[in-house]
C-alpha positions in Angstrom: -97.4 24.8 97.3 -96.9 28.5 97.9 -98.4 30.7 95.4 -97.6 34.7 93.8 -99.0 36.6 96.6 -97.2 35.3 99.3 -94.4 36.1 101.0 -91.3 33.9 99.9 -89.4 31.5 102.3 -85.8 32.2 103.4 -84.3 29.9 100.3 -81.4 30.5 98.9 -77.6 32.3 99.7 -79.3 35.9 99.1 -82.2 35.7 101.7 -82.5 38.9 103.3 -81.2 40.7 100.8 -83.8 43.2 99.5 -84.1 44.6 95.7 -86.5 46.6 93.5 -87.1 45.8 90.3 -88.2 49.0 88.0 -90.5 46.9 85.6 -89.1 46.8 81.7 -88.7 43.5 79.8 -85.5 41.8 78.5 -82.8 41.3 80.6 -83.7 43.4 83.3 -86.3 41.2 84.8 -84.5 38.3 84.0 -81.0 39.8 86.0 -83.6 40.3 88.8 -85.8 36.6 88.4 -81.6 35.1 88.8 -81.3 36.9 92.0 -84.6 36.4 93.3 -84.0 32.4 92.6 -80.7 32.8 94.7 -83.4 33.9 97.8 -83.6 38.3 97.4 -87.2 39.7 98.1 -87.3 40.9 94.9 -90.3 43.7 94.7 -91.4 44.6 90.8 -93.0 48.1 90.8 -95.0 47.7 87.6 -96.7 50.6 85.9 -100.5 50.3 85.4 -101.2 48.1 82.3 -97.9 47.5 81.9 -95.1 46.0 80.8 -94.5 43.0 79.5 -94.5 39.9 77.7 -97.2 39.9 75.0 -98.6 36.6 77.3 -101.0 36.1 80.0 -98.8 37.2 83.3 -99.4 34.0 84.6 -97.1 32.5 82.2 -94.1 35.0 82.5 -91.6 32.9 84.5 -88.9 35.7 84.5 -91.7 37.2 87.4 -91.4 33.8 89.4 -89.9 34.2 92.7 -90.9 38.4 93.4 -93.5 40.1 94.7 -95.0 43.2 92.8 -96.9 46.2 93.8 -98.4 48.7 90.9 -97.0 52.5 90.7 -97.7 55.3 88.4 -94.5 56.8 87.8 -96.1 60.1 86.5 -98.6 60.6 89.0 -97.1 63.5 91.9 -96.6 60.6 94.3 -95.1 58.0 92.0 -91.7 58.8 92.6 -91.9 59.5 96.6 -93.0 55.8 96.7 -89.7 54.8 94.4 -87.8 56.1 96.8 -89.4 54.8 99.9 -88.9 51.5 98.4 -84.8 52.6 97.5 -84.5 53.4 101.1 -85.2 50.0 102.4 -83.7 48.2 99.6 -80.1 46.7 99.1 -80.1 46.7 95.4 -82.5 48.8 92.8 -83.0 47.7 88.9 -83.8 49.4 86.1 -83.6 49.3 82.6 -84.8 53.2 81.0 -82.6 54.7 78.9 -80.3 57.0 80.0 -82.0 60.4 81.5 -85.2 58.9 82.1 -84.9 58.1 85.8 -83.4 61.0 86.4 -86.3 62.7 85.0 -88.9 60.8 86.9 -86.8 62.0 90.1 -85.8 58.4 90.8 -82.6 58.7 89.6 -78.9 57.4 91.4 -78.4 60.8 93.2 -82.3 60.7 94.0 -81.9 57.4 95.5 -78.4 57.9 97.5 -79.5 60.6 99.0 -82.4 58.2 100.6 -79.7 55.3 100.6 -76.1 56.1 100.1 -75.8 52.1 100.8 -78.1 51.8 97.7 -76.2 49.9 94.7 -78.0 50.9 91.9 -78.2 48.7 88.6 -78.3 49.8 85.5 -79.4 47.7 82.1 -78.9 49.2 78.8 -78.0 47.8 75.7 -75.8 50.7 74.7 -74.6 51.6 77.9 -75.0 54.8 79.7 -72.8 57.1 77.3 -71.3 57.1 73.9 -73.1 57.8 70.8 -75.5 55.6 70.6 -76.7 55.5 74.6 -79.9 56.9 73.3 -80.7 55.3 70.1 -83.6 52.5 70.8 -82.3 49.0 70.1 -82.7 45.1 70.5 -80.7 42.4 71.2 -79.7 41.7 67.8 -78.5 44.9 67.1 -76.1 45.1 70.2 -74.5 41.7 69.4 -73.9 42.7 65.6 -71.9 45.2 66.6 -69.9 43.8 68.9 -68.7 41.1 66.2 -70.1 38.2 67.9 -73.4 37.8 65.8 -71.2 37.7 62.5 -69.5 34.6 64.3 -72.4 32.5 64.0 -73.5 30.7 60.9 -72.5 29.1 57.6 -70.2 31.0 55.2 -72.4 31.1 52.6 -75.6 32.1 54.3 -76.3 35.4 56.7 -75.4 35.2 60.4 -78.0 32.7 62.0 -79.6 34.5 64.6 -79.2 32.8 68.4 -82.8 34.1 69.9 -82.0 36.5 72.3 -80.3 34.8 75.0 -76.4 35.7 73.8 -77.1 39.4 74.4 -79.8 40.2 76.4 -79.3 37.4 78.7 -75.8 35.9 78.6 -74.2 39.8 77.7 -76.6 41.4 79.4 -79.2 40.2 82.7 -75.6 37.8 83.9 -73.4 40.8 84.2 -75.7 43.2 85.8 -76.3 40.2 88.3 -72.6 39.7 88.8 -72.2 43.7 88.6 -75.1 44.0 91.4 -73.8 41.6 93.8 -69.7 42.8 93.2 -71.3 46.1 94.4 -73.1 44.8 97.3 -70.1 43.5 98.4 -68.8 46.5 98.4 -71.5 48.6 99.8 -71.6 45.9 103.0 -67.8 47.0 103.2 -67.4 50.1 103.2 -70.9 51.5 103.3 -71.3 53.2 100.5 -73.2 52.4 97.3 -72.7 52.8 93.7 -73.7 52.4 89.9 -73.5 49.9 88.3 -73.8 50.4 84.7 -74.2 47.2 82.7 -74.4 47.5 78.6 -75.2 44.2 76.5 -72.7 45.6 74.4 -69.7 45.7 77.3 -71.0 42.1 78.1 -70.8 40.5 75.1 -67.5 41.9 73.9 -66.5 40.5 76.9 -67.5 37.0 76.9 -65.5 36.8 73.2 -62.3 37.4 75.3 -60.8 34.0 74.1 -61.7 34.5 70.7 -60.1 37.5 70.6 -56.7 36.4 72.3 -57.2 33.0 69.5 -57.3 36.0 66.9 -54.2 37.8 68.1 -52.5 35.0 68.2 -53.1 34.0 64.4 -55.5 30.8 65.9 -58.8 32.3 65.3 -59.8 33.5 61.5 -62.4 36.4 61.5 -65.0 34.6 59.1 -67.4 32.3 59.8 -67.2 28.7 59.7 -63.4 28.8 59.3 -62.4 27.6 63.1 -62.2 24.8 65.4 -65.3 25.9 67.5 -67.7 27.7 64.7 -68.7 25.4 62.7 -65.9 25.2 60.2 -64.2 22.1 62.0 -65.9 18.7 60.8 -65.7 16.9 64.4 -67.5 20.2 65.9 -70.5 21.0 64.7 -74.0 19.4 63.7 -75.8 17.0 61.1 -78.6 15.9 59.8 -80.1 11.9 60.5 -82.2 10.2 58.4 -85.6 11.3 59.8 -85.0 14.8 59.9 -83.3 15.0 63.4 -79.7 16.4 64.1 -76.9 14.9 66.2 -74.5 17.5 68.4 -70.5 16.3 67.8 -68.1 18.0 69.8 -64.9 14.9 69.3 -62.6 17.3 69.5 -59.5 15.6 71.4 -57.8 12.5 69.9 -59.1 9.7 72.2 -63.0 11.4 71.7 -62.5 11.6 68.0 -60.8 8.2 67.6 -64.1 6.5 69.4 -66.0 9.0 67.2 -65.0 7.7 64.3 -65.0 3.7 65.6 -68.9 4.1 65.8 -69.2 5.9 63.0 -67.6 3.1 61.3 -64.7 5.3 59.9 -61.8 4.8 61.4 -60.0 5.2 57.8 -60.4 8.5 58.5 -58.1 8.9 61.6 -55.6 10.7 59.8 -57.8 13.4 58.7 -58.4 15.0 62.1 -55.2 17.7 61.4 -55.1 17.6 58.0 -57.0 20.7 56.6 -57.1 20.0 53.4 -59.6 17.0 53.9 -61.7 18.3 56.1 -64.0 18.8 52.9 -64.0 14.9 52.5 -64.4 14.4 56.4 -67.4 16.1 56.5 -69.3 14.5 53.4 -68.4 11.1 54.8 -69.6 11.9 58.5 -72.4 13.7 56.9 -73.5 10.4 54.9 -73.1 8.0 58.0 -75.2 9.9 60.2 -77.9 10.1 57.1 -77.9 6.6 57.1 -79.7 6.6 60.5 -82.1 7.9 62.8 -81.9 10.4 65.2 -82.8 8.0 68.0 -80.4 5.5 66.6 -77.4 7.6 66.7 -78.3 8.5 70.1 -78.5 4.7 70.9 -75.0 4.2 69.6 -73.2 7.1 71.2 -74.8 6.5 74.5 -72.7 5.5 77.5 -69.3 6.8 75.5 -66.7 9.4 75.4 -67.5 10.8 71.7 -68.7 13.8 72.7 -72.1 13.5 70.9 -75.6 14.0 71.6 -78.8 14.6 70.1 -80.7 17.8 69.4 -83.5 18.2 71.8 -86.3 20.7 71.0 -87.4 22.8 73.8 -90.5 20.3 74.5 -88.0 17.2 74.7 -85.0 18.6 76.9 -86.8 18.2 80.2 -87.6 14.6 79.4 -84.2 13.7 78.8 -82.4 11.0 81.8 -79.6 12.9 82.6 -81.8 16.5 83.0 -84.8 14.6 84.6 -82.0 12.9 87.2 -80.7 16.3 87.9 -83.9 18.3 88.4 -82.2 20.6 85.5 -85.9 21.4 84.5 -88.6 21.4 87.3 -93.2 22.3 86.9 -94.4 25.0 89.0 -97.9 25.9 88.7 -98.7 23.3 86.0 -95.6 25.4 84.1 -92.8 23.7 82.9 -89.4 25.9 83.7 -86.0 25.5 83.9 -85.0 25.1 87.7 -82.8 28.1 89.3 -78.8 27.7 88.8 -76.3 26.9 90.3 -77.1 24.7 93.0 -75.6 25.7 96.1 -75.1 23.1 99.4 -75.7 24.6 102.4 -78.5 27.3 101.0 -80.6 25.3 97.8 -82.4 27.5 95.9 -86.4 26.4 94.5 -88.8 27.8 92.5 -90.6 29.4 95.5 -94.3 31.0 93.9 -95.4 31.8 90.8 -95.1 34.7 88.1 -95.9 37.9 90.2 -99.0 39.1 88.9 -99.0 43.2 88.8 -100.1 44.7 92.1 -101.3 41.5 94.1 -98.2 42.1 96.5 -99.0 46.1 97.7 -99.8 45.6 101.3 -97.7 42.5 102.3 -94.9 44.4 101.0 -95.9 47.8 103.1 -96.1 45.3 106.0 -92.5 43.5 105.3 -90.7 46.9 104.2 -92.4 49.2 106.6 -94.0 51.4 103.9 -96.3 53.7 104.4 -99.8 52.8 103.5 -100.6 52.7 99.7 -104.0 55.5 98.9 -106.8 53.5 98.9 -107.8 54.9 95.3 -104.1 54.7 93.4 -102.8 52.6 90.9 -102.4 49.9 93.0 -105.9 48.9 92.0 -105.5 46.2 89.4 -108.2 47.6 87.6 -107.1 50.9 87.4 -106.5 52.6 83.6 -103.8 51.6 81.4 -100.9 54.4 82.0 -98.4 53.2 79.9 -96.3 56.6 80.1 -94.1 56.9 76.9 -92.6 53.5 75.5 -90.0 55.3 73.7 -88.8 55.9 77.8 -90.3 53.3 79.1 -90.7 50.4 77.4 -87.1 48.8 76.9 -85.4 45.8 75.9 -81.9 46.9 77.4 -82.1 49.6 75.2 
């Protein structure tokens, strides 16, 4: 078993490609943990003492698959060794707000003029311009106001908050990968490189696009629980069993709702399934069936069929379950638990290749593989050196 440290096989449809990481946390590590899954040589440049997860580094899985080294961006040769790295590199990532590369010198136009090849990501919750690109913000606050977190909920209770992973990593780290590699493609094209400015707030908007069209087209209310896929349709949604689990239901088309209801022992209510104005009985009655059971009864009785149901698995159960265990869906690294990278590829399979990077345990493998020159003996590579934090209103950023 390889470990962090060591250099990473040539797994995976991106092997060969090369990308820095500018450490931050959010989606900006987690866009460059996708593409170092897919086989990049993904270098971290961490800043002495930090950042990161409030967690032992060992345990940060979002720094499996890279290599780090340790630079202090405000020291006089911080920057010079940025842009030795942006000269070798395919792809650069960062996620300051916007100015504060450019102030460190490490900038786009600092950068191209090393490597006008360079495609240079951006991660920002707000995006580069507009007037909010240098307000500080979180995940919750990008999707809030980009009307997808009021989707989400009861009616009668505030909008249920979906962790982070519909902005930061579904709106965000996804389309700065996707941006990243677009550009790449472009770069190996034509031979020039470019920005790529990815804002959780551009993504998110985006991935409502069918809502929005449902809207338009008078198929989509704009409140919660009032649609076919929110919550508000009785054959879509979730309930409780009789020891406290849930059950998923997703019986949407006729044949999956007619077997639905067979199990459920209610096929009186067939008629039901278009007819608004009993969707309030509907759901009382499917709510009291699955009541009457447990959750790993009703998973018994909608196994092997087309009802579109399944159970609610808790983070601890998921990787247990047949189908994911079959699959390799979730795979242990390291004595860690984790899912497995995605999507699977035939010809170039992806793995979970080392470990979470720990800060500066990479710095002279990756002047050997890169053709650096060689790190001071006394800098901030030293993983004892003092804490330099620099200022987390700059710094520190969760796509904001």
């Amino acid at each position: 078993m390889t470990t962090a440290g060591t250099p990473t096989p040539g797994d995976g449809p991106l092997h060969g490609v090369r990308v820095v990481e500018l450490a931050g946390i959010g989606p900006g590590p987690f866009a460059a943990m996708l593409l170092a899954d897919l086989g990049a040589d993904v270098v971290r440049v961490d800043r002495p003492g930090g950042p990161g997860l409030a967690i032992d580094p060992a345990f940060d899985v979002t720094n499996r698959n890279k290599r780090s080294i340790v630079v202090d961006l405000k020291a006089p040769d911080g920057p010079a060794r940025v842009l030795d790295l942006a000269e070798r590199a395919d792809i650069l990532i960062e996620g300051y707000r916007p100015g504060v590369a450019e102030r460190l010198g490490i900038g786009p136009e600092d950068c191209h003029a090393r490597n006008p090849r360079l495609v240079y990501g951006r991660m920002t919750g707000w995006g580069q311009a507009g007037p909010l690109a240098q307000r500080a913000g979180h995940d919750i606050a990008y999707i809030a106001l980009t009307g997808t977190l009021g989707l989400i909920g009861r009616p009668d209770e505030p909008p249920a908050v979906p962790a982070n992973l519909l902005g930061d990593y579904a709106g965000g780290s996804l389309y700065l990968g996707v941006g990243v590699l677009a550009a790449l493609h472009h770069a190996r094209a034509t031979g020039t490189g470019q920005v790529v400015d990815a804002a959780i707030v551009d993504g998110t908007a985006h991935l409502s696009a069918m809502i929005h069209g449902m809207l338009a087209a008078g198929g989509w209310q704009d409140r919660r629980a009032a649609n076919l896929l929110d919550g508000g349709c009785p054959y879509y949604g979730t309930y409780e069993t009789a020891d406290g689990g849930y059950m998923a239901v997703g019986a949407l088309e006729g044949k999956f709702y007619a077997e639905f209801l067979r199990l459920l022992g209610l096929d009186d209510l067939a008629p039901a399934r278009k007819d608004w104005t009993r969707w309030g009985e509907l759901r009382e009655r499917i709510a009291a069936a699955f009541k009457s059971r447990s959750r790993a009864e009703w998973t018994a009785v909608f196994a092997d069929t087309d009802a579109c149901v399944a159970p609610v698995l808790s983070l601890r159960e998921a990787p247990a379950h047949p189908h994911l265990a079959a699959r390799g869906t979730f795979t242990d690294h390291g004595g860690i638990t984790q899912p497995a990278p995605a999507p699977r590829f035939s010809a170039t399979p992806t793995a979970v290749r080392t470990g979470p990077a720990r800060p500066g345990a990479d710095t002279a493998e990756v002047a050997r593989d890169w053709g650096l020159p060689a790190p001071p003996t006394d800098d901030p590579d030293d993983p004892d050196a003092p804490d330099d934090l620099g200022d987390p209103d700059d710094l520190v950023t969760d796509g904001g």
